[in-house]
C-alpha positions as CSV (number, residue, x, y, z in Angstrom):
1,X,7.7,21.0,1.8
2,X,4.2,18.9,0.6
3,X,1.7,21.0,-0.7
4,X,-1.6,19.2,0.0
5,X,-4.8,20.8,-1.1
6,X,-3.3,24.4,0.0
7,X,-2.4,23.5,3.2
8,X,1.5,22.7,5.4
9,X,-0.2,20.9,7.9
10,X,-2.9,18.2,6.2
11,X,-5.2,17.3,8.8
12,X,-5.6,13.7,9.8
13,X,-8.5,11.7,8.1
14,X,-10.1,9.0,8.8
15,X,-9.7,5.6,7.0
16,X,-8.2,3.9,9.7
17,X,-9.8,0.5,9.2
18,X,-9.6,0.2,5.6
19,X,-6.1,1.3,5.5
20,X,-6.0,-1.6,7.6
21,X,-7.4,-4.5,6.2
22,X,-5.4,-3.6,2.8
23,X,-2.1,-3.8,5.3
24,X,-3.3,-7.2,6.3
25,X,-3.9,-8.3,2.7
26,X,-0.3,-7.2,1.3
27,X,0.7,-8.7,4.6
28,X,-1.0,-11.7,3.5
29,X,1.1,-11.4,0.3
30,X,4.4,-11.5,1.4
31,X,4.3,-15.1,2.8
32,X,1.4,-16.8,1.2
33,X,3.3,-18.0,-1.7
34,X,6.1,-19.0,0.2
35,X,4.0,-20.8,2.6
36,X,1.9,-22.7,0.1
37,X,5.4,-24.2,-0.7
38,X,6.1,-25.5,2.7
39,X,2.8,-26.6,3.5
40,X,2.5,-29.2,0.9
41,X,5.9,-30.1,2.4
42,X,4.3,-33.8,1.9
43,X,3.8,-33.8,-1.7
44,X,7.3,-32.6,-2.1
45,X,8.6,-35.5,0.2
46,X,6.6,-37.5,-2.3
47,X,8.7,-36.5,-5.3
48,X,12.0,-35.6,-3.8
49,X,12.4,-38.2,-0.8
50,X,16.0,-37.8,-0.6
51,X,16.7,-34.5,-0.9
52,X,15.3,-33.2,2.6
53,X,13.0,-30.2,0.3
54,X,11.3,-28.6,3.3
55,X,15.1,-27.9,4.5
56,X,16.7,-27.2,1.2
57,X,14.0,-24.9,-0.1
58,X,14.3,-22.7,2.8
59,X,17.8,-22.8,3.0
60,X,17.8,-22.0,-0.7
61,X,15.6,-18.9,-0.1
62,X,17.3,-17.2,3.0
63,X,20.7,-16.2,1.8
64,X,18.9,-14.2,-1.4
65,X,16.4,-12.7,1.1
66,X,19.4,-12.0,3.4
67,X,21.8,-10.6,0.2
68,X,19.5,-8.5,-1.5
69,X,17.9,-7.2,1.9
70,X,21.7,-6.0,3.0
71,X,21.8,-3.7,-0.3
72,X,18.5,-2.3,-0.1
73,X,19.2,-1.6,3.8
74,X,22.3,0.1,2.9
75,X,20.5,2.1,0.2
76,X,17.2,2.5,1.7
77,X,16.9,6.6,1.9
78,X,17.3,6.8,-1.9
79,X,15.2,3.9,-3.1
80,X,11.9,4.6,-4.9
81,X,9.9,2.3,-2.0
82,X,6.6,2.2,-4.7
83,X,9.1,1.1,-7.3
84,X,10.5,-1.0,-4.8
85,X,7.3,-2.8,-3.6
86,X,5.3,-3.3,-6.6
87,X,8.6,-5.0,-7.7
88,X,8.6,-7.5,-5.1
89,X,4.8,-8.0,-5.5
90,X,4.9,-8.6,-9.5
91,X,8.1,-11.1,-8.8
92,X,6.3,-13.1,-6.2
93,X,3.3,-13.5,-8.7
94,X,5.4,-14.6,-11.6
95,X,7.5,-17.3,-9.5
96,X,4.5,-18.6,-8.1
97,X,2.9,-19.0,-11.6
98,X,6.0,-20.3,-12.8
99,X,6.3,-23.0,-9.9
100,X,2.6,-24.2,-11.1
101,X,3.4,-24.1,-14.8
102,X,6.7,-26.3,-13.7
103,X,4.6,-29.1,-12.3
104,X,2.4,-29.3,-14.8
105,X,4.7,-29.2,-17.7
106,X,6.2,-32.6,-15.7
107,X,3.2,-34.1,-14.9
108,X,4.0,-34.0,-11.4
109,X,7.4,-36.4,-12.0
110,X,10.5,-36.0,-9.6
111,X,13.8,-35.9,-10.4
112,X,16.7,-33.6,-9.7
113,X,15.9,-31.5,-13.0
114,X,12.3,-30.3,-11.3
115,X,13.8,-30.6,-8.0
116,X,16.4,-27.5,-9.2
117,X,13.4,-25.3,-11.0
118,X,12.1,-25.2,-7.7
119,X,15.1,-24.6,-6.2
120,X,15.5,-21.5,-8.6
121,X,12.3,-20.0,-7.6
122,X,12.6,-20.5,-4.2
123,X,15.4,-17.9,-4.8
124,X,13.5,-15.7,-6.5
125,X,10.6,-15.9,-3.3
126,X,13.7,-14.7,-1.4
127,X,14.8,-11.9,-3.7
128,X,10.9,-10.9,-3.8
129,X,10.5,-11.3,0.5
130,X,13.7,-8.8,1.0
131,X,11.6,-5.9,-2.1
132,X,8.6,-6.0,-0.6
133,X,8.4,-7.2,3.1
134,X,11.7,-4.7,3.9
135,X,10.0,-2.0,2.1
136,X,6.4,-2.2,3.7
137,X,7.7,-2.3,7.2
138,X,9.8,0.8,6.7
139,X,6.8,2.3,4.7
140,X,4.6,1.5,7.7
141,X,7.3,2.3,10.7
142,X,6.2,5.7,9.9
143,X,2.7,5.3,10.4
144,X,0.0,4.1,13.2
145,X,1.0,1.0,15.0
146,X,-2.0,-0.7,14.2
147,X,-1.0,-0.6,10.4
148,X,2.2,-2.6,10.8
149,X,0.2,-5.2,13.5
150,X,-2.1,-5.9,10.4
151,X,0.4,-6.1,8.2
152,X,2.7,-8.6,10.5
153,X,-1.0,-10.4,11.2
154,X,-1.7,-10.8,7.3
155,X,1.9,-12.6,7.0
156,X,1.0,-15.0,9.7
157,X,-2.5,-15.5,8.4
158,X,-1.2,-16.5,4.8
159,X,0.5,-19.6,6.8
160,X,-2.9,-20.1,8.8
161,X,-4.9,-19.8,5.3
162,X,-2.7,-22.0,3.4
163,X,-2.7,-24.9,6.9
164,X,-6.6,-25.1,6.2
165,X,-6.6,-25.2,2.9
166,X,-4.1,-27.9,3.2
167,X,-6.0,-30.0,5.4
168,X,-9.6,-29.5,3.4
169,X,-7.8,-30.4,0.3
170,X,-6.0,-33.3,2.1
171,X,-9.5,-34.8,3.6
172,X,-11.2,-34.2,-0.1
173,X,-8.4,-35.6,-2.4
174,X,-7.1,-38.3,0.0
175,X,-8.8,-41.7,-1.8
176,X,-8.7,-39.8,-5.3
177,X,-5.0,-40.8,-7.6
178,X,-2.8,-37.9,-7.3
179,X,-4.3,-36.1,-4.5
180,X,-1.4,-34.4,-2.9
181,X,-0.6,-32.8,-6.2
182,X,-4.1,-31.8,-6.9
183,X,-4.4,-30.1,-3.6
184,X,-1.0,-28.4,-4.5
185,X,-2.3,-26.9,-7.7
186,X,-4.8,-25.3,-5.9
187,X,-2.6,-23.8,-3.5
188,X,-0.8,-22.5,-6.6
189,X,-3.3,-21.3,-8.2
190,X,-5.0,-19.5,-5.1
191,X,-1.5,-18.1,-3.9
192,X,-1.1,-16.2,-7.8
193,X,-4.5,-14.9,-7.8
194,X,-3.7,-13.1,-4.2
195,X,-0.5,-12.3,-5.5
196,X,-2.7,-10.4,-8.4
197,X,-4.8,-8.6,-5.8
198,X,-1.7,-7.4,-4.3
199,X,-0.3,-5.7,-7.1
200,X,-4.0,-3.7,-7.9
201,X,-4.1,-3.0,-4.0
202,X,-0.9,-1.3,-3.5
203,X,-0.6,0.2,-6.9
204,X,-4.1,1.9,-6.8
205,X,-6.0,1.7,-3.9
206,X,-3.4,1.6,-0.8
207,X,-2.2,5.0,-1.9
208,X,-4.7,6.9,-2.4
209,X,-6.2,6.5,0.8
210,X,-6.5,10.1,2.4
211,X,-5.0,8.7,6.4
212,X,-1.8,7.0,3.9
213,X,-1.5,9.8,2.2
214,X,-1.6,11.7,5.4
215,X,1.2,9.7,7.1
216,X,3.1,9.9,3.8
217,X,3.2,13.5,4.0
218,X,4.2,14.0,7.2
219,X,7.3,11.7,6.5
220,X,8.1,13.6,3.6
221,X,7.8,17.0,5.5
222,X,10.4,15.7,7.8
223,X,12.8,14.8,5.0
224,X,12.1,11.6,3.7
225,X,12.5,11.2,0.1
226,X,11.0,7.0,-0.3
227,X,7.8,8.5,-0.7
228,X,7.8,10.8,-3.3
229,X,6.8,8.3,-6.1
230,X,3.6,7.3,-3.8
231,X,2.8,10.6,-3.0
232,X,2.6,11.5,-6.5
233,X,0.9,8.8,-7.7
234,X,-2.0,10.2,-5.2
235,X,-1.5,13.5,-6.7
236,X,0.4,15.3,-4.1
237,X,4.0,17.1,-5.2
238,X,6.9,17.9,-3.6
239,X,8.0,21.3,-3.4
240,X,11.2,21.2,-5.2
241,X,12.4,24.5,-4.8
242,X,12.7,23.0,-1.1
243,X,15.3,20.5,-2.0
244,X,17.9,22.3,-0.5
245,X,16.1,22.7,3.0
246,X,15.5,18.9,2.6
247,X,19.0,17.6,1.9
248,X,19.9,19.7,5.4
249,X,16.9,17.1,7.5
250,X,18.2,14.4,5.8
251,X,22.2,14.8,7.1
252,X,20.7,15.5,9.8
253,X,18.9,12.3,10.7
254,X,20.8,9.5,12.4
255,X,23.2,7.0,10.2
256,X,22.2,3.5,10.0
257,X,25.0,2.6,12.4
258,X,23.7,4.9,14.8
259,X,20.1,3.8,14.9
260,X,21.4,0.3,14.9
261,X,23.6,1.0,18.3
262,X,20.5,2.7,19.8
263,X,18.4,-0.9,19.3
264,X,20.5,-3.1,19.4
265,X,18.2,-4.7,21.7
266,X,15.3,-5.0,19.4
267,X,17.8,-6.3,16.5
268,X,18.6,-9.0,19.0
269,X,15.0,-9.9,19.7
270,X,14.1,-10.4,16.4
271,X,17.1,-12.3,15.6
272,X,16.7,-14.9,18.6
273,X,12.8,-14.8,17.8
274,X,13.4,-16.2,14.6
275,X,16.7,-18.0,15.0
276,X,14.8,-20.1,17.8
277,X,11.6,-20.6,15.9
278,X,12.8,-21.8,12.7
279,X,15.5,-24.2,13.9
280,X,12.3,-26.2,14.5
281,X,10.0,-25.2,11.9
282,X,9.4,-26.6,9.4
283,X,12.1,-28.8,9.1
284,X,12.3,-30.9,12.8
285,X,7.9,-31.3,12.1
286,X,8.2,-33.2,9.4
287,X,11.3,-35.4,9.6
288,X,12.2,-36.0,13.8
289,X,8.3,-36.4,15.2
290,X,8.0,-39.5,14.5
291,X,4.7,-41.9,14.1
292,X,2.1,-41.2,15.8
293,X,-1.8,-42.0,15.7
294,X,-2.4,-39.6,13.1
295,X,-0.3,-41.0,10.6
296,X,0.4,-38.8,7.7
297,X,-1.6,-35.9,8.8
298,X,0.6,-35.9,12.1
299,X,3.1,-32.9,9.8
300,X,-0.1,-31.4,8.8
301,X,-2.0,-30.7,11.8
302,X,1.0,-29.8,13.7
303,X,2.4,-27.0,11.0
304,X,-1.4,-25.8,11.2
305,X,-1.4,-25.6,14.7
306,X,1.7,-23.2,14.9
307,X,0.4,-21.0,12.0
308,X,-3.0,-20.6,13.8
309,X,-1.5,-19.9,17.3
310,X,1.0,-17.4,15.4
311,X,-2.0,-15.3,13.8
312,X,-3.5,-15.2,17.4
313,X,-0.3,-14.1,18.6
314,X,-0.7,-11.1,16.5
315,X,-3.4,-10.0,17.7
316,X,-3.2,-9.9,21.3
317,X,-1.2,-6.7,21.4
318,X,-4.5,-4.8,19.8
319,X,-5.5,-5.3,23.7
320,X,-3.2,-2.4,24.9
321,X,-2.9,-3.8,28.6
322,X,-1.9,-6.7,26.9
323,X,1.0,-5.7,25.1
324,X,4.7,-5.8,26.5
325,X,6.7,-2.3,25.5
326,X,9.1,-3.0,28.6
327,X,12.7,-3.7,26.5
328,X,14.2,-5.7,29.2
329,X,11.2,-7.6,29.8
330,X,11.2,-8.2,25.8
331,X,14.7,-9.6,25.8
332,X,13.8,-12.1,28.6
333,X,10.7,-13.6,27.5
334,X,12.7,-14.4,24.1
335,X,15.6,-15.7,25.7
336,X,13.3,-17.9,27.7
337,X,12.1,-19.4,24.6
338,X,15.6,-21.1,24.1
339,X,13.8,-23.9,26.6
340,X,12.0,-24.7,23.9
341,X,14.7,-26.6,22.0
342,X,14.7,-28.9,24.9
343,X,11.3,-29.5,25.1
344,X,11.0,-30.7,21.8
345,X,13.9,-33.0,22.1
346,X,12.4,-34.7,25.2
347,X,9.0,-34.3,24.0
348,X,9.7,-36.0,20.4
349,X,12.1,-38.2,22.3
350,X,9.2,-39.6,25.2
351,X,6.1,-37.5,24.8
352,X,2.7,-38.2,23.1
353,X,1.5,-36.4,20.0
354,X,-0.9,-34.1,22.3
355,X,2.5,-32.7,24.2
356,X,4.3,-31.6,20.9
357,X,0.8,-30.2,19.4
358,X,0.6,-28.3,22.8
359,X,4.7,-27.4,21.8
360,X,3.7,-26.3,18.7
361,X,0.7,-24.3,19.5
362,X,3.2,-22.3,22.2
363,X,5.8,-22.0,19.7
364,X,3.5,-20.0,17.0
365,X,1.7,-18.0,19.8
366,X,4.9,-17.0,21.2
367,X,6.2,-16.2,17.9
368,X,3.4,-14.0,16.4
369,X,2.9,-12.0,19.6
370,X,6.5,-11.3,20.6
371,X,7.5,-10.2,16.6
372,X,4.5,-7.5,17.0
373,X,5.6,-6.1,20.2
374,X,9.4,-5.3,19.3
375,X,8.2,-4.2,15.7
376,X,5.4,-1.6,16.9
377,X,7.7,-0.1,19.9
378,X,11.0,0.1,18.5
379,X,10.3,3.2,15.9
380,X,8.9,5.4,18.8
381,X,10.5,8.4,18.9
382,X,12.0,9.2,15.7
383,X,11.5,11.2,12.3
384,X,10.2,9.3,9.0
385,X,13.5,8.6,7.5
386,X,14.5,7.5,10.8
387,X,12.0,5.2,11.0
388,X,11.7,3.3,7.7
389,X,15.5,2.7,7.8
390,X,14.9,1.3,11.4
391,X,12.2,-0.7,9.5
392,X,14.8,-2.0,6.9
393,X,17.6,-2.6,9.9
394,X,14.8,-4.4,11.9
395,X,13.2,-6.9,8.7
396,X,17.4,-7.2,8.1
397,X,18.0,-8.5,11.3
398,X,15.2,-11.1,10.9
399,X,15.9,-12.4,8.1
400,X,19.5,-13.0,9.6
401,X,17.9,-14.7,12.3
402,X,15.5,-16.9,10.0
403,X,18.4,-17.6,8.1
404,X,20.4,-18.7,11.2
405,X,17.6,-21.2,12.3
406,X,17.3,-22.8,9.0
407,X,21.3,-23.8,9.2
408,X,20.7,-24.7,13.1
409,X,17.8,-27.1,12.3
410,X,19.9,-29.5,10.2
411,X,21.7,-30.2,13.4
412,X,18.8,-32.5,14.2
413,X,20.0,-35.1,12.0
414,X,23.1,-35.4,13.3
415,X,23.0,-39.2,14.1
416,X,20.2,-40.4,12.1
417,X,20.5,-42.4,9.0
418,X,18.8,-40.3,6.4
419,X,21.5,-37.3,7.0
């Protein structure tokens, strides 16, 4: 049982709105640092030309993210989830700063020995993704939808921040020497001082707000025990003499295998969401396009594109009529999307730059929108426990899927000379 200011039953506060613009900054943290690495994709072409980086670092990063995501799934209802995510949090700030004090301790020089360091912490972005971005969803399964939509929105918006940055930086440092790298050290730089804020939010602020702690409760009168560590951190103890009735909710709760059979569906979705999606991003953007009128900010505009259409995305399910909770019509809108990899071809084959922009734009709207659908409606229906292992299950099943269109997307260079 929580005891919470002498009462069983906490009553629900308010707080809603803060609670979620701090959702959508840690969201914001999960991906910003990864995605100031693939937005300066240029400047990396510039110093590793033959080693395909904006393919190799994500293919370096997924099978971490996928590895250490399968243990913490497997262990998730006996993981300290505050341990877990200020973890995740603290590595994603350290490999970031390390990734800007590697290119300035080589002066911006290629080579395979710098080529490898950022290899290594590409790895350790993945190990960090599966801490924190497996342990907020589950955290936040057991909350209000509209937490984990501005959590999933902050992860898009880190790729939309980082796209305009790109392109300011791009426009002010193009006739200056070294201007790609000076416009990456500023992503660096900005992408560790978020990575800062995201450690003081979730650490201090995030838990002590009274709807969180709310929600936290609840989860923990129904047996979950991820919470504890958050829930005393805001001052509220469990009841241990209670253990005994807890260890009874928590056999009772369904296995991982069970609540995996029961949404399978949803597992799917994401997996063929993602699967699609990155077998063309980032990877076909930059090397199959082609030239076009806008030169060298051709990659730019079009990775900006797909990260503003996939905030967007988002966000049209805040508009209840226009959200889809239907499962079957779910699972055909994202198999539809497999006509996508088609349409590029042709388009990239025979079309004009305004046709794959249009592609693009389509690609990240569909993306962002369909993602927040399946995540908000699959939890329905079950306890706290239940939900943040569904959470873990769910994230798991992405990252499969992410992992799956990264190897996919090297079959585009089948054929050409470069492969």
């Amino acid at each position: 049982m929580i005891i919470s200011n002498g009462s069983e039953e906490p009553r629900k506060p308010e707080g809603k709105f803060k609670a979620m613009v701090v959702c959508f900054i840690l969201g914001l943290g999960v991906l910003v640092s990864w995605n100031s690495m693939l937005t300066i994709g240029d400047y990396y072409y510039q110093l590793f030309p033959k080693y395909h980086p904006s393919r190799v670092l994500t293919l370096v990063y997924q099978p971490f993210a996928i590895g250490i995501m399968l243990i913490l799934t497997y262990h998730e209802s006996k993981i300290n989830t505050r341990l877990r995510n200020l973890a995740g949090y603290t590595l994603f700030f350290v490999s970031i700063f390390l990734v800007l004090i590697l290119d300035l301790a080589t002066s911006g020089k290629g080579g395979l020995g710098p080529y490898i360091g950022v290899c290594l912490l590409s790895a350790c972005f993945g190990v960090a993704d599966a801490f924190v971005e497996g342990g907020m969803v589950g955290d936040l399964c057991f909350m209000c939808p509209e937490f984990m939509q501005s959590f999933l929105a902050g992860m898009a918006a880190s790729g939309g921040l980082i796209s305009s940055l790109r392109m300011l930086t791009k426009l002010a440092f193009e006739k200056s020497d070294n201007g790609l790298r000076k416009g990456a050290i500023l992503f660096f730089a900005i992408s560790t001082f978020i990575e800062f804020v995201c450690i003081f939010l979730y650490a201090i602020y995030f838990t002590k707000l009274p709807i969180v702690k709310y929600y936290r409760s609840k989860a923990a009168s129904e047996g979950s025990k991820t919470v504890a560590a958050d829930l005393a951190a805001a001052g509220i103890q469990t009841n241990t003499n209670d253990q005994i009735g807890d260890d009874n909710k928590q056999v009772k709760r369904l296995s991982n295998k069970q609540l995996f059979l029961e949404n399978i569906d949803y597992a799917a979705d994401l997996f063929f969401i993602y699967s699609i999606t990155l077998s063309i991003f980032p990877g076909f953007l930059y090397e199959n396009t082609g030239q076009h009128q806008l030169g060298t900010w051709y990659p730019t505009v079009l990775i900006a594109m797909y990260n503003v259409l996939d905030v967007i995305g988002r966000n049209i399910p805040l508009v209840e009529w226009l959200k889809m909770e239907s499962r079957k019509g779910l699972l055909i809108a994202i198999l539809s999307r497999f006509l996508l990899i088609p349409a590029f071809y042709f388009t990239a084959k025979y079309g004009d730059q305004g046709y794959m922009i249009f592609l693009v734009s389509f690609l990240g709207l569909t993306n962002g929108y369909l993602t927040v659908c399946v995540m908000t409606v699959a939890p329905r229906g079950y306890k706290g426990p239940e939900q943040n292992a569904l959470g873990n299950l769910l994230v798991l099943c992405l990252l499969i899927g992410i992992f799956a269109g990264v190897v996919l997307d090297w079959l585009w260079l089948i054929g050409k000379d470069s492969f």
